[in-house]
N, CA, C and O of each residue as an XYZ file, in Angstrom:
872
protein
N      -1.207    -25.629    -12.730
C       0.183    -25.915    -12.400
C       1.105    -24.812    -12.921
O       1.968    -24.366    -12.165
N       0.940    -24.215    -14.512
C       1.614    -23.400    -14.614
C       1.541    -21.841    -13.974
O       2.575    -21.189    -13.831
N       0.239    -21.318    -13.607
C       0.110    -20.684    -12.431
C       1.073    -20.634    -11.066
O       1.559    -19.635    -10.535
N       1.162    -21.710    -10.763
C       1.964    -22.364     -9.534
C       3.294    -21.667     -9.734
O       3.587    -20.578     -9.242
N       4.081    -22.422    -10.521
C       5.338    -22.162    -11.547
C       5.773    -20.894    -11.032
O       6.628    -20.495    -10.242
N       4.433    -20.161    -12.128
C       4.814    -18.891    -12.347
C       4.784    -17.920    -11.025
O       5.680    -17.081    -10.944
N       3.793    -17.991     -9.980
C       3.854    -17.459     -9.466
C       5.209    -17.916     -7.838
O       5.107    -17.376     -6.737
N       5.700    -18.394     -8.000
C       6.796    -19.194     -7.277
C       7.992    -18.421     -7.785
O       8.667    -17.795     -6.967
N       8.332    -18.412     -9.147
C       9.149    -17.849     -9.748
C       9.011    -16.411     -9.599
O      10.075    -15.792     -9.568
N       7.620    -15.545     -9.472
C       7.677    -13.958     -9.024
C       8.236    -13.956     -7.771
O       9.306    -13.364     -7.630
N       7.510    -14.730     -6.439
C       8.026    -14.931     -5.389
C       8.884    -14.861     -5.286
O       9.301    -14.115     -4.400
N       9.964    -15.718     -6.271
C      11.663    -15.509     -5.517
C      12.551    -13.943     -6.122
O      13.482    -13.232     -5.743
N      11.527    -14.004     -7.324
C      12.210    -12.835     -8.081
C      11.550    -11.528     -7.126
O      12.314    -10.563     -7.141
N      10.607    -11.358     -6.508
C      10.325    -10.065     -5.788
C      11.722    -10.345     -4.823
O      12.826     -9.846     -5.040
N      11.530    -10.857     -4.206
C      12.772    -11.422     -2.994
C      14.383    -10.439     -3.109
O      15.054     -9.798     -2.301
N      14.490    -10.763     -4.563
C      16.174    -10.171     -4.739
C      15.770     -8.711     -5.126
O      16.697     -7.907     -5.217
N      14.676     -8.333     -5.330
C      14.450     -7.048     -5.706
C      15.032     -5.702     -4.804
O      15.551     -5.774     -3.690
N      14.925     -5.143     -5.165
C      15.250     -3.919     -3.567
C      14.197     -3.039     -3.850
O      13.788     -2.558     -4.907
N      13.811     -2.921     -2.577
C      12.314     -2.501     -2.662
C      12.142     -1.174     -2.318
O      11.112     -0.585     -2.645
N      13.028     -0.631     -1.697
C      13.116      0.842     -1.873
C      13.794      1.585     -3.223
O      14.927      1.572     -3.702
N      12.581      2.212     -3.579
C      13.489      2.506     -5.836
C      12.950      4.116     -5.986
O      12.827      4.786     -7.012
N      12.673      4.480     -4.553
C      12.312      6.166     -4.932
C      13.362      6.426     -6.072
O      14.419      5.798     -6.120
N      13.001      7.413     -7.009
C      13.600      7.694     -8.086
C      13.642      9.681     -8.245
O      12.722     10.494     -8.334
N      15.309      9.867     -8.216
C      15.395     11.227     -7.442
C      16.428     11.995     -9.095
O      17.627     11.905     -9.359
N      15.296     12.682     -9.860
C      16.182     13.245    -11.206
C      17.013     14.321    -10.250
O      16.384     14.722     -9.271
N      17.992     14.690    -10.383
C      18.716     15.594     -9.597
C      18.425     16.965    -10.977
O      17.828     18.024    -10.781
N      18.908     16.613    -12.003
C      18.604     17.725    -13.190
C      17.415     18.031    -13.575
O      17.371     19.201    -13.953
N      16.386     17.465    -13.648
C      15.065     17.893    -13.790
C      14.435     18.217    -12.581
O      13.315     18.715    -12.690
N      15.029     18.003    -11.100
C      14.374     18.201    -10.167
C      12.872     18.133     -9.785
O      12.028     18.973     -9.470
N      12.893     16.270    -10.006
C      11.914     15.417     -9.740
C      12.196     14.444     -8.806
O      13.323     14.069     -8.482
N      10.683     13.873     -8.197
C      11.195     12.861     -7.332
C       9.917     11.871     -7.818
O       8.897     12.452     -8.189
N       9.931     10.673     -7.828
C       8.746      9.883     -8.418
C       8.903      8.520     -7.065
O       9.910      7.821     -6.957
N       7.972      8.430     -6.383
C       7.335      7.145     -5.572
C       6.656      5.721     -6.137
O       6.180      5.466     -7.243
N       6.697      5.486     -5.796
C       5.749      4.053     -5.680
C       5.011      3.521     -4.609
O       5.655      2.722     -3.929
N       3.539      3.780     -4.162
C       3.014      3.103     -3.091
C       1.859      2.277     -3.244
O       1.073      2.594     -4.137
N       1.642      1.399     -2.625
C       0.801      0.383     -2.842
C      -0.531      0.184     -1.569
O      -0.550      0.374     -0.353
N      -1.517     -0.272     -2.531
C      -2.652     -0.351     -1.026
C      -2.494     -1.567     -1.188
O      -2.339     -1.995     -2.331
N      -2.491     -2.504      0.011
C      -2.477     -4.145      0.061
C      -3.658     -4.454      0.936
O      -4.257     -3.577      1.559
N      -4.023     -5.923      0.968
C      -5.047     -6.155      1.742
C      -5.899     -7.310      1.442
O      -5.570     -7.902      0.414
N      -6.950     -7.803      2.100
C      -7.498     -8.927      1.949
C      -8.491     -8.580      0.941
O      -9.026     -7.472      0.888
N      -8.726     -9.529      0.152
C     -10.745     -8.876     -0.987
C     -11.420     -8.149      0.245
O     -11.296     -8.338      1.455
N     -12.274     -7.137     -0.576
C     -13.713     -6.933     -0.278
C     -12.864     -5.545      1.169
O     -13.588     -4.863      1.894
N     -11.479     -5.492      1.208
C     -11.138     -4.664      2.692
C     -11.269     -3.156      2.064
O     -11.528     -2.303      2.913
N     -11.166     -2.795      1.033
C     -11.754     -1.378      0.763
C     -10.377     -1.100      0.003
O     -10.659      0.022     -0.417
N      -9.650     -1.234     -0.260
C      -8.268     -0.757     -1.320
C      -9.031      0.216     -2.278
O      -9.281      1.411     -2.123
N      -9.323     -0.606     -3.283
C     -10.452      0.213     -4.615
C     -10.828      1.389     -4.021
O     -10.150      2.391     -4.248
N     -11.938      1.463     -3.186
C     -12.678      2.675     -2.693
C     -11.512      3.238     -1.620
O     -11.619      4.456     -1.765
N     -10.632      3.051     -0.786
C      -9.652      3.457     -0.695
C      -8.956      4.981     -1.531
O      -8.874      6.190     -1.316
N      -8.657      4.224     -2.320
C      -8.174      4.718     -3.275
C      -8.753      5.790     -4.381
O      -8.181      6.738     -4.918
N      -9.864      5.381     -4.501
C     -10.687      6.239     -5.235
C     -10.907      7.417     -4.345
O     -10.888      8.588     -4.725
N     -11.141      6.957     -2.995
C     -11.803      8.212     -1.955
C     -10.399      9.563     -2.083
O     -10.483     10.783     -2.226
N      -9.258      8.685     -1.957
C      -8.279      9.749     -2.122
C      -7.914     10.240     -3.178
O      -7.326     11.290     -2.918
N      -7.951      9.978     -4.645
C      -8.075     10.813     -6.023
C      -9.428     11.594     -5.781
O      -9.564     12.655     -6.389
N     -10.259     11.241     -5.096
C     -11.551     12.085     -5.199
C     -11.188     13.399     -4.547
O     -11.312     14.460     -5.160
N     -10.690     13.325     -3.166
C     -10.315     14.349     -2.263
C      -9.072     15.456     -3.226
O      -8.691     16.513     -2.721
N      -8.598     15.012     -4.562
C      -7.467     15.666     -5.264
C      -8.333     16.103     -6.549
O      -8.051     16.569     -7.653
N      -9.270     15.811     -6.031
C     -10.022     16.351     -7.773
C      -9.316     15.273     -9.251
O      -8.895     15.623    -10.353
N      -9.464     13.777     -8.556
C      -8.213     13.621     -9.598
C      -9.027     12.395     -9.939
O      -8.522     11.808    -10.896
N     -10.290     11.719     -9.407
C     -10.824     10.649     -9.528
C     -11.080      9.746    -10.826
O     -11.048      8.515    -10.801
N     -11.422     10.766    -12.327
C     -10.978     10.611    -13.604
C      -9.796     10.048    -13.835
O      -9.773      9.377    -14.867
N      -8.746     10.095    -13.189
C      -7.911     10.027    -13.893
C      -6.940      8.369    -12.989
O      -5.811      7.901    -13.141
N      -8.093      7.988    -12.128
C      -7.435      6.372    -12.094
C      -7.412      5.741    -12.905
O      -7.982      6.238    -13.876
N      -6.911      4.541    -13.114
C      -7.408      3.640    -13.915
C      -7.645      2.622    -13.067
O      -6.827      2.557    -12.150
N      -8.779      1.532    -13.068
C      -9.197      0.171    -12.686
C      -9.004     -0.940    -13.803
O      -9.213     -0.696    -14.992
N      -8.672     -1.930    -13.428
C      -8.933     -3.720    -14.578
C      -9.855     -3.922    -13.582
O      -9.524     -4.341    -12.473
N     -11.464     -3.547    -14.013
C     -12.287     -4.653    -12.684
C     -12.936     -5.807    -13.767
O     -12.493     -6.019    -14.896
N     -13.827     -6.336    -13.280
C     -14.570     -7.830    -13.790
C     -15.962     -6.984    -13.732
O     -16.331     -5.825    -13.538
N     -16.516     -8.282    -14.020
C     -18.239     -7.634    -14.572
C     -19.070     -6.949    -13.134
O     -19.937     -6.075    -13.114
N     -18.513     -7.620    -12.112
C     -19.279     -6.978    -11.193
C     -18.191     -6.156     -9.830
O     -18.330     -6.057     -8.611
N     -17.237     -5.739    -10.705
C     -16.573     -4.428    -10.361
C     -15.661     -4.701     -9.335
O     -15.664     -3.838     -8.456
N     -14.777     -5.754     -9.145
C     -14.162     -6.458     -8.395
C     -12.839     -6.315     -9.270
O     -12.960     -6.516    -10.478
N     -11.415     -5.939     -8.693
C     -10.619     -5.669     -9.234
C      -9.236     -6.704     -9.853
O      -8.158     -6.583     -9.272
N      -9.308     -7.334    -10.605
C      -8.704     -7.979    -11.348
C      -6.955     -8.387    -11.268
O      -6.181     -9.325    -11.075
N      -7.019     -6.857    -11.583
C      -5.569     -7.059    -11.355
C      -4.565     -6.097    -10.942
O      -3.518     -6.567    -10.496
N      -4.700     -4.728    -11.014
C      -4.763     -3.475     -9.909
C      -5.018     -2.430    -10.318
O      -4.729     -2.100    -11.468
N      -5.698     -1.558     -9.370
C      -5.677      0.006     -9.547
C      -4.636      0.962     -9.900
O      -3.485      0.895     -9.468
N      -5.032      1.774    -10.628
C      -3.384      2.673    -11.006
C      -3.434      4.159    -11.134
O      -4.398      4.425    -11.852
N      -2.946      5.017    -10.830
C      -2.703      6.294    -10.806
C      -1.772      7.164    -10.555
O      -0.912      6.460    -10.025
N      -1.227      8.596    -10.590
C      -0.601      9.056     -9.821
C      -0.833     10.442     -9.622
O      -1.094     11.048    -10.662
N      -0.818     10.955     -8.826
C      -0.642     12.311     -7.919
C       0.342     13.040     -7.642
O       0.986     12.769     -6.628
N       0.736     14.197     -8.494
C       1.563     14.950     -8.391
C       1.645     16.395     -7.604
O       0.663     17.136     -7.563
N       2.800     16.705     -7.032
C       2.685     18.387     -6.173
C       3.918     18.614     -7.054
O       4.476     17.818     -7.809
N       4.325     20.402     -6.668
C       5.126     21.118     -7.468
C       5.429     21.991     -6.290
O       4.625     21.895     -5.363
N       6.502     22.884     -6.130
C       6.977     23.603     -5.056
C       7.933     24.800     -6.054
O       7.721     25.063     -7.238
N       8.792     25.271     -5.344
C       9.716     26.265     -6.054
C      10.455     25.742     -7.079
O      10.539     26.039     -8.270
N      10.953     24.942     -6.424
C      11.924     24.006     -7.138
C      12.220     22.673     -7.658
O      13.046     22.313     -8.496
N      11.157     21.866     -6.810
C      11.222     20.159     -7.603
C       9.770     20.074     -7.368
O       8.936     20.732     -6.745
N       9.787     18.619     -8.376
C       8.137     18.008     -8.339
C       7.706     16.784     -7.922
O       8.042     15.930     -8.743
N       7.085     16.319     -6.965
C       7.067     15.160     -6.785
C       5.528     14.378     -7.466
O       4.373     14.802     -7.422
N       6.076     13.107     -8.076
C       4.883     12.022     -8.751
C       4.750     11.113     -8.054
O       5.790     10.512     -7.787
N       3.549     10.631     -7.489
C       3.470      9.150     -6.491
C       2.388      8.450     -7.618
O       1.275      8.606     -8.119
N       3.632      7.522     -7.625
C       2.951      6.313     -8.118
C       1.545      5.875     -7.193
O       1.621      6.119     -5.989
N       0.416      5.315     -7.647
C      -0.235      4.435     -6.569
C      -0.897      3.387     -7.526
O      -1.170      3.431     -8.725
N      -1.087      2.245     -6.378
C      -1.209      1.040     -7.217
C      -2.377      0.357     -5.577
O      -2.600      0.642     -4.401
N      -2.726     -0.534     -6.513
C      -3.204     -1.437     -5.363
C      -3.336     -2.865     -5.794
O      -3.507     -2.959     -7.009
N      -3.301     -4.168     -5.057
C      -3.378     -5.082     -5.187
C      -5.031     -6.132     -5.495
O      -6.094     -5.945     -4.903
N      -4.887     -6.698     -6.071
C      -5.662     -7.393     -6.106
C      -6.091     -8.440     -4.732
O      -5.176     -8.917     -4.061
N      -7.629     -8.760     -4.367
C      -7.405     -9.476     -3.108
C      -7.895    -10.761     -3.494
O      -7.959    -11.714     -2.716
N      -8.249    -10.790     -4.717
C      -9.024    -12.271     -4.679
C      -7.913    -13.152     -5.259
O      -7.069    -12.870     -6.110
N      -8.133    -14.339     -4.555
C      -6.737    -15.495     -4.705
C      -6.496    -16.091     -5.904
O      -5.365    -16.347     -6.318
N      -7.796    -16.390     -6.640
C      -7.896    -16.265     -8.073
C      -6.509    -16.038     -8.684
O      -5.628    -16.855     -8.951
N      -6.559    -14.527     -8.855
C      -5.316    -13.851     -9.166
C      -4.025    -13.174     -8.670
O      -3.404    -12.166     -9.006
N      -3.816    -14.444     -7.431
C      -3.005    -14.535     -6.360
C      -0.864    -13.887     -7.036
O       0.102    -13.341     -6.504
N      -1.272    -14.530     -8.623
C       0.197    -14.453     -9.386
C       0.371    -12.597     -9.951
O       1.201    -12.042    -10.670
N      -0.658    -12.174     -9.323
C      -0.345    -10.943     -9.699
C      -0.012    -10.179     -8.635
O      -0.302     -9.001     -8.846
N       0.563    -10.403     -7.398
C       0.564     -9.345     -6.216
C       1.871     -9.120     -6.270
O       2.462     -8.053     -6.099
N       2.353    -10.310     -6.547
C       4.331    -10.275     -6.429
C       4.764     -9.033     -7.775
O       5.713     -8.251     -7.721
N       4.065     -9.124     -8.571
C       4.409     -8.136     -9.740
C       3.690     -6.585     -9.560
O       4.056     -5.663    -10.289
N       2.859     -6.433     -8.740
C       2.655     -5.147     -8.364
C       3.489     -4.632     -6.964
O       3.523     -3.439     -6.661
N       4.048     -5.522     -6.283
C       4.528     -5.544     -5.758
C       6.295     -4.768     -5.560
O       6.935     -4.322     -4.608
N       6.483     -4.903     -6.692
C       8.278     -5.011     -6.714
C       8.075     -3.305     -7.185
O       7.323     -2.639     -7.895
N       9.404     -3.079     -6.188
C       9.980     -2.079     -6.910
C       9.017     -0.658     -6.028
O       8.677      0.349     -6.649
N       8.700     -0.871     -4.479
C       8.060      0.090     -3.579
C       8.866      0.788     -2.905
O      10.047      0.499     -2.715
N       8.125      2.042     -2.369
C       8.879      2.926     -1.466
C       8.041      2.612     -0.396
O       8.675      2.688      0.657
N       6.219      2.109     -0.139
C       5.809      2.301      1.262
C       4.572      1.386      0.732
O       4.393      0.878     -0.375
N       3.878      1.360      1.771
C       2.421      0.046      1.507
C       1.530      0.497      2.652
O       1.848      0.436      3.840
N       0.248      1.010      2.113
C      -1.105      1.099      3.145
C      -1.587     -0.190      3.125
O      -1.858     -0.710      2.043
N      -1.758     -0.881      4.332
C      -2.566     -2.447      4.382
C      -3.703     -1.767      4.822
O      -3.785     -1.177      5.899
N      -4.581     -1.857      3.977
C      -5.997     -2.066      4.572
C      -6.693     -3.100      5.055
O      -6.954     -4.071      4.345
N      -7.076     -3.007      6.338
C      -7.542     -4.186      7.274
C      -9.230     -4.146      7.222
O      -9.686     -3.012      7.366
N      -9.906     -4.881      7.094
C     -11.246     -5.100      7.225
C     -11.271     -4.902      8.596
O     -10.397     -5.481      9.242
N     -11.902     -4.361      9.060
C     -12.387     -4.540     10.870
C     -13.578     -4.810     11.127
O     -14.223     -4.276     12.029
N     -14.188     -6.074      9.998
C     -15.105     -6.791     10.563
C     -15.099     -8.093     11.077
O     -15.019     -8.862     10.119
N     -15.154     -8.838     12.363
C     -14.854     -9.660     12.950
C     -14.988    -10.501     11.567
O     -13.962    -10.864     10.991
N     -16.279    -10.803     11.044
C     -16.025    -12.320     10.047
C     -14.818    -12.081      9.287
O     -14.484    -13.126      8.728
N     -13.962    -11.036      9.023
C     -12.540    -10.882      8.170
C     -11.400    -10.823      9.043
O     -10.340    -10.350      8.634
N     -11.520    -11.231     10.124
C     -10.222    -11.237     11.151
C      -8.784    -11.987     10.146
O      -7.712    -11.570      9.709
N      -9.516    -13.247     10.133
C      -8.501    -14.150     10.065
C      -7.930    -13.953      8.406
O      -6.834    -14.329      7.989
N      -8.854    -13.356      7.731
C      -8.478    -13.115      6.244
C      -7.432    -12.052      6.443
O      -6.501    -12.102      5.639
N      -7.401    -11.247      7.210
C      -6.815    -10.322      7.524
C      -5.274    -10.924      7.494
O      -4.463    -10.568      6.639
N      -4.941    -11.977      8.640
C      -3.880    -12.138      9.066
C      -3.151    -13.099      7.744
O      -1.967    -13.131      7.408
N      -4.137    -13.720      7.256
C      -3.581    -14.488      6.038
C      -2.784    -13.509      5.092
O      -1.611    -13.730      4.790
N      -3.680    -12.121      4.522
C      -2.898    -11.490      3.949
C      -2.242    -11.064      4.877
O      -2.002    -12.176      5.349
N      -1.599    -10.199      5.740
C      -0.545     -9.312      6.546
C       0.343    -10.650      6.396
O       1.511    -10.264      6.448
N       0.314    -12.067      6.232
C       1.319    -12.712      6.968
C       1.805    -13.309      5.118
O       2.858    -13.936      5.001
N       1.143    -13.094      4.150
C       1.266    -13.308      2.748
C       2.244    -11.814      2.052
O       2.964    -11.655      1.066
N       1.821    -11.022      3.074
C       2.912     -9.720      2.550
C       4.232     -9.631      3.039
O       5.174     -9.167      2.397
N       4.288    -10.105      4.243
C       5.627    -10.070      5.212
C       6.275    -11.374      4.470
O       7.469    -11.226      4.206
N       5.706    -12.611      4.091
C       6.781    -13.800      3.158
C       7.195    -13.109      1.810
O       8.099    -13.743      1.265
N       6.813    -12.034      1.136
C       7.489    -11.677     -0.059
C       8.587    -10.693      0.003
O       8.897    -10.132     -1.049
N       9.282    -10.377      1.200
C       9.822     -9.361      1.777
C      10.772    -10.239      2.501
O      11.875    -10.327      1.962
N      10.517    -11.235      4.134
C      10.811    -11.755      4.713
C      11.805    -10.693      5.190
O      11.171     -9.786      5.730
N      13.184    -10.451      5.196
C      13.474     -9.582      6.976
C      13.504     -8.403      6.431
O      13.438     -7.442      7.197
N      13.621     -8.137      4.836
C      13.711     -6.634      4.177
C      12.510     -6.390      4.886
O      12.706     -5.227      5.236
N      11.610     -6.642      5.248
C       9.825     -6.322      5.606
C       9.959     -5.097      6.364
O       9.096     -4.237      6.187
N      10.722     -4.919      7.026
C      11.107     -4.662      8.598
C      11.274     -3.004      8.255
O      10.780     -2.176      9.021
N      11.917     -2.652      7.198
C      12.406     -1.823      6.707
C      11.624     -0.740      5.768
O      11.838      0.462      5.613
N      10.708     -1.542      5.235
C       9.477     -0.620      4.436
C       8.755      0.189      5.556
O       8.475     -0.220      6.683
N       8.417      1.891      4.817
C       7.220      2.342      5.450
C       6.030      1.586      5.393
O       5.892      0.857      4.411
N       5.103      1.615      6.289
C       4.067      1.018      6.650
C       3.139      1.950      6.983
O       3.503      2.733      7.860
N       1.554      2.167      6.344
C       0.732      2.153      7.366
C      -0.525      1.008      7.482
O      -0.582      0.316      6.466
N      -1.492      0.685      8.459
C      -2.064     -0.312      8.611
C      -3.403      0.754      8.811
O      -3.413      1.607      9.699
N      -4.473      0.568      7.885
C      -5.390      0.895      7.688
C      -7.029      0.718      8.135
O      -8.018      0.745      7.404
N      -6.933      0.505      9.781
C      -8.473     -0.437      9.934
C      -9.602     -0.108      9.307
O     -10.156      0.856      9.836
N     -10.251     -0.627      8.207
C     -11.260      0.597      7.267
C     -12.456     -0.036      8.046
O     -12.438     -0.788      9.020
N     -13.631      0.550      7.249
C     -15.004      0.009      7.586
C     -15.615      0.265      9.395
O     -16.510     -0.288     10.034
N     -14.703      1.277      9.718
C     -14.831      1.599     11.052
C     -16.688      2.046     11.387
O     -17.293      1.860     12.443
N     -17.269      2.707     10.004
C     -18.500      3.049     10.417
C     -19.839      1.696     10.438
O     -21.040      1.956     10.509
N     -19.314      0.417     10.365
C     -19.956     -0.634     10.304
C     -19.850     -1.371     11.873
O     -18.902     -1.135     12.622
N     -20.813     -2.159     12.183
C     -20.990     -3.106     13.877
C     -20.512     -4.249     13.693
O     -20.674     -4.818     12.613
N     -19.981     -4.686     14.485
C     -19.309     -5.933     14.844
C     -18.229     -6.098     14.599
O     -17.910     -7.229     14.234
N     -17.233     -5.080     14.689
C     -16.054     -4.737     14.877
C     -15.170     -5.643     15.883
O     -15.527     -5.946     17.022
N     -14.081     -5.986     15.333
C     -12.725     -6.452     16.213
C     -11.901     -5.516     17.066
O     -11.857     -4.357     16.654
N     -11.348     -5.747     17.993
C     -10.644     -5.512     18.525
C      -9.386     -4.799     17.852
O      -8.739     -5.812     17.587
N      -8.890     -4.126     17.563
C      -7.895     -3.810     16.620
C      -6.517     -4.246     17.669
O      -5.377     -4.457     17.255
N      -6.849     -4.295     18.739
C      -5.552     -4.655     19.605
C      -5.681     -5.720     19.289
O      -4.845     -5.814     18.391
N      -6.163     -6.680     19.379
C      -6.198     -7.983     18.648
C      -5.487     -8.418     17.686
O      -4.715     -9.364     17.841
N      -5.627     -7.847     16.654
C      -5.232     -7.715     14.977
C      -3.134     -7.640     15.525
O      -2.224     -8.453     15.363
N      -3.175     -6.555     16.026
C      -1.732     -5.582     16.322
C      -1.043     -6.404     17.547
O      -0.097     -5.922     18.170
N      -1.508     -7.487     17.798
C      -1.241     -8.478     18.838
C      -0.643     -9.949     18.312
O       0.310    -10.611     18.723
N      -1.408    -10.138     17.446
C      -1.208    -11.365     16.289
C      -0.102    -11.434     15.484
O       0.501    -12.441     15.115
N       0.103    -10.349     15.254
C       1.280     -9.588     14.134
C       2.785     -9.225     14.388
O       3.741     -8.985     13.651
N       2.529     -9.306     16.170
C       4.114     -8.864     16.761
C       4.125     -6.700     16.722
O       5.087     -5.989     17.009
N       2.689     -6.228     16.262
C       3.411     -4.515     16.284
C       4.064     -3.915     16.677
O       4.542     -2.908     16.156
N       4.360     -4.513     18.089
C       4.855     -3.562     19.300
C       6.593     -3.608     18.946
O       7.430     -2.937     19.549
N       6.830     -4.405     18.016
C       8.189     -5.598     17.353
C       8.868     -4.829     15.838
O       9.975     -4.884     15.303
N       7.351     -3.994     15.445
C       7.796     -3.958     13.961
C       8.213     -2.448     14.452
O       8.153     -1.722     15.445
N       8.852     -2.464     12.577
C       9.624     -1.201     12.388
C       8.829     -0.350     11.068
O       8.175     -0.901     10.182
N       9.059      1.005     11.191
C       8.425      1.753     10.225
C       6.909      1.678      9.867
O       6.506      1.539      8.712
N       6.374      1.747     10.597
C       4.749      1.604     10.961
C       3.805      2.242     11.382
O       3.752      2.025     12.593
N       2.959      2.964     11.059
C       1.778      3.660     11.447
C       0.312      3.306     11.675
O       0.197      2.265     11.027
N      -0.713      3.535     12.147
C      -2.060      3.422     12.500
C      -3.255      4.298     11.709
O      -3.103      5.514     11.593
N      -3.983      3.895     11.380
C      -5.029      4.727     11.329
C      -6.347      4.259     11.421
O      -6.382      3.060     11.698
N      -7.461      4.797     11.283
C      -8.629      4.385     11.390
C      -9.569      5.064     10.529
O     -10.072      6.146     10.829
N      -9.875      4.259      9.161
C     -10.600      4.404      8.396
C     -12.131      4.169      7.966
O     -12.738      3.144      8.276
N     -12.770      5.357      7.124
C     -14.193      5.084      6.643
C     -13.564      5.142      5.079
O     -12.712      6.026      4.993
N     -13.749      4.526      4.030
C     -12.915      4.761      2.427
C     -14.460      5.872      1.945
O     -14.446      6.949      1.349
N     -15.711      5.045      2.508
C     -16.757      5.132      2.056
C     -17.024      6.714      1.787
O     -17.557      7.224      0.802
N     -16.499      7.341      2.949
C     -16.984      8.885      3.258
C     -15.554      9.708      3.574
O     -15.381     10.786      4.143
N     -14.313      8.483      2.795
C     -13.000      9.333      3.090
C     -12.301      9.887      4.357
O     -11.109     10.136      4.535
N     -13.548     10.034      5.337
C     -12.629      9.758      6.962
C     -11.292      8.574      7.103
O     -11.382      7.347      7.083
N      -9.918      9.531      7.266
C      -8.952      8.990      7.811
C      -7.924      8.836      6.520
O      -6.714      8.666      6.666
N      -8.665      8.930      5.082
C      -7.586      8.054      3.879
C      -6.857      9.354      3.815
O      -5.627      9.385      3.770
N      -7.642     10.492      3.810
C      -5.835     11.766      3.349
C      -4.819     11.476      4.962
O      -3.598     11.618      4.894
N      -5.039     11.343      5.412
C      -4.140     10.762      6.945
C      -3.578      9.761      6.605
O      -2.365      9.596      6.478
N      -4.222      9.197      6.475
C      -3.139      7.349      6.009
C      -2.273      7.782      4.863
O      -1.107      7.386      4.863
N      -2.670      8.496      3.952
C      -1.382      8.722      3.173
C      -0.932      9.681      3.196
O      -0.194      9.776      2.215
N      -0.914     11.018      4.095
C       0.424     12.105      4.303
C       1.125     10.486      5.814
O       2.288     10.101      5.929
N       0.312     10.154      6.359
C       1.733      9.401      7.054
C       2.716      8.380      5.954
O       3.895      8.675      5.759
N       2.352      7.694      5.572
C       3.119      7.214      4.673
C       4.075      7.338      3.951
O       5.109      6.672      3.911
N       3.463      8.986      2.814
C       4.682      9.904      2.790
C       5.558     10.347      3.502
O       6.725     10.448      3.120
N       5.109     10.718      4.765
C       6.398     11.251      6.380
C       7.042     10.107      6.260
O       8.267     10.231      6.256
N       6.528      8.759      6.135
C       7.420      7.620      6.911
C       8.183      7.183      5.219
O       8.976      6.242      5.198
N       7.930      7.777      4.179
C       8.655      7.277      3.567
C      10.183      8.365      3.155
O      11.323      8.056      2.809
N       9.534      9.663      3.390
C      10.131     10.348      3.771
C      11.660     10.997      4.781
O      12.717     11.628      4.777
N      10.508     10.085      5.656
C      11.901     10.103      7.004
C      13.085      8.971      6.535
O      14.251      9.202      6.856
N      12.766      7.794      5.798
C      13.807      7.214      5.517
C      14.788      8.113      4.489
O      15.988      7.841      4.465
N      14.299      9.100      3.708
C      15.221      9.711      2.381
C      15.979     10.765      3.319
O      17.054     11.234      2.945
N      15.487     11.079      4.363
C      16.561     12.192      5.340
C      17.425     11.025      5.947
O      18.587     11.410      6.075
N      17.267      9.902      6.308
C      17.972      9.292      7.195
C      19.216      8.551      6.151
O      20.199      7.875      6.453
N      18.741      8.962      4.946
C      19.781      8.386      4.064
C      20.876      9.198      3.595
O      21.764      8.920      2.789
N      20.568     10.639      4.484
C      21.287     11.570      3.850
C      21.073     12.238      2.620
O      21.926     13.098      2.401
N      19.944     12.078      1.490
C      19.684     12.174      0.507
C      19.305     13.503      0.264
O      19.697     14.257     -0.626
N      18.368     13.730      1.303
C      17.698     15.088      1.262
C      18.978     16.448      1.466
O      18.730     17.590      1.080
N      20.021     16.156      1.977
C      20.885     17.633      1.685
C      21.377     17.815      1.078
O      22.425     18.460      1.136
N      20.830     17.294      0.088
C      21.390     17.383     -1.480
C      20.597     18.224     -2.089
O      21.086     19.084     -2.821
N      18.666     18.088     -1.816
C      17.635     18.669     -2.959
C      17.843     19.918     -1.869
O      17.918     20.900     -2.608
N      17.973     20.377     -0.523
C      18.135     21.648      0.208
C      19.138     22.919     -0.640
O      19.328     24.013     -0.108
């Protein structure tokens, strides 16, 4: 019950949050992100994630909370930094936990984003787990939703008995949403994850030009 409580009470408190919190030092000429992998258990976030610190030479330097048989607790954490002439950018990355278990921890990894990779299982027996989470991420948001970068991640593409992905993108209203991208993922062998996240960055991106923000760091 106090579970319940508590996690009811993150719920409303993600809600008033504002979920775009890119963080822009103008004097140190830094910029620091926040992005999140979301998704149902077992859809590949973890290895996700790992595949892309691996591709940065940076795989040391995640951190995991997993359980005894390597199942992630309560989330993945890292970040990835570039440097240019003049400013530096740090991306937060995080990922969610999928098992319901520890359902009171998503709203708190949650708060306080610039963009979200959903990784989708695209194995028919995970259809419907699928839509449970996509439709468990859009209630902690509700019409702000609309407004976050997005990309949607179909992983596990090198496995049989695959769904329809029009299916999935049919269920969901896509053709409806805003700030949204595609991709088609292997985590296993890293096909598609540096793609899923330079779009993410563009799309989180394109919102900091559309805010006017960027002719400021020019």
């Amino acid at each position: 019950m106090k579970n319940i409580v508590f996690f009811k009470y993150k719920l409303e408190h993600i809600k008033k949050r504002l979920y775009f919190i890119m963080i822009i030092d103008w004097l140190e000429k830094k910029i620091m992100l926040k992005i999140v992998y979301y998704g149902p258990a077992l859809s590949g976030k973890t290895t996700s994630i790992k595949s892309l610190f691996r591709h940065f030479g940076l795989e040391e330097e995640l951190e995991s909370i997993e359980s005894s048989v390597r199942r992630t607790l309560f989330f993945d954490y890292g970040n990835i930094s570039f440097q240019n002439e003049k400013w530096s950018l740090k991306i937060h990355i995080y990922s969610t936990t999928g098992q319901d278990f520890y359902i009171v921890t998503r709203p708190i990894t949650l708060q306080a984003i610039d963009g979200i990779i959903f990784v989708a299982d695209s194995q028919k027996s995970a259809f419907h787990r699928n839509l449970i989470s996509w439709n468990e991420l859009c209630s902690f948001y509700e019409e702000s939703f609309k407004e976050i970068p997005k990309v949607i991640a179909f992983n596990k593409q090198d496995l049989p008995d695959k769904y329809d992905p029009k299916m999935f993108l049919d269920q969901i209203n896509y053709y409806k949403q805003m700030n949204i991208d595609i991709r088609y993922t292997i985590a296993l062998n890293g096909e598609g994850i540096l793609a899923s996240f330079e779009d993410i960055l563009s799309s989180v991106f394109k919102k900091l030009y559309k805010s006017q923000l960027a002719s400021a760091i020019q």
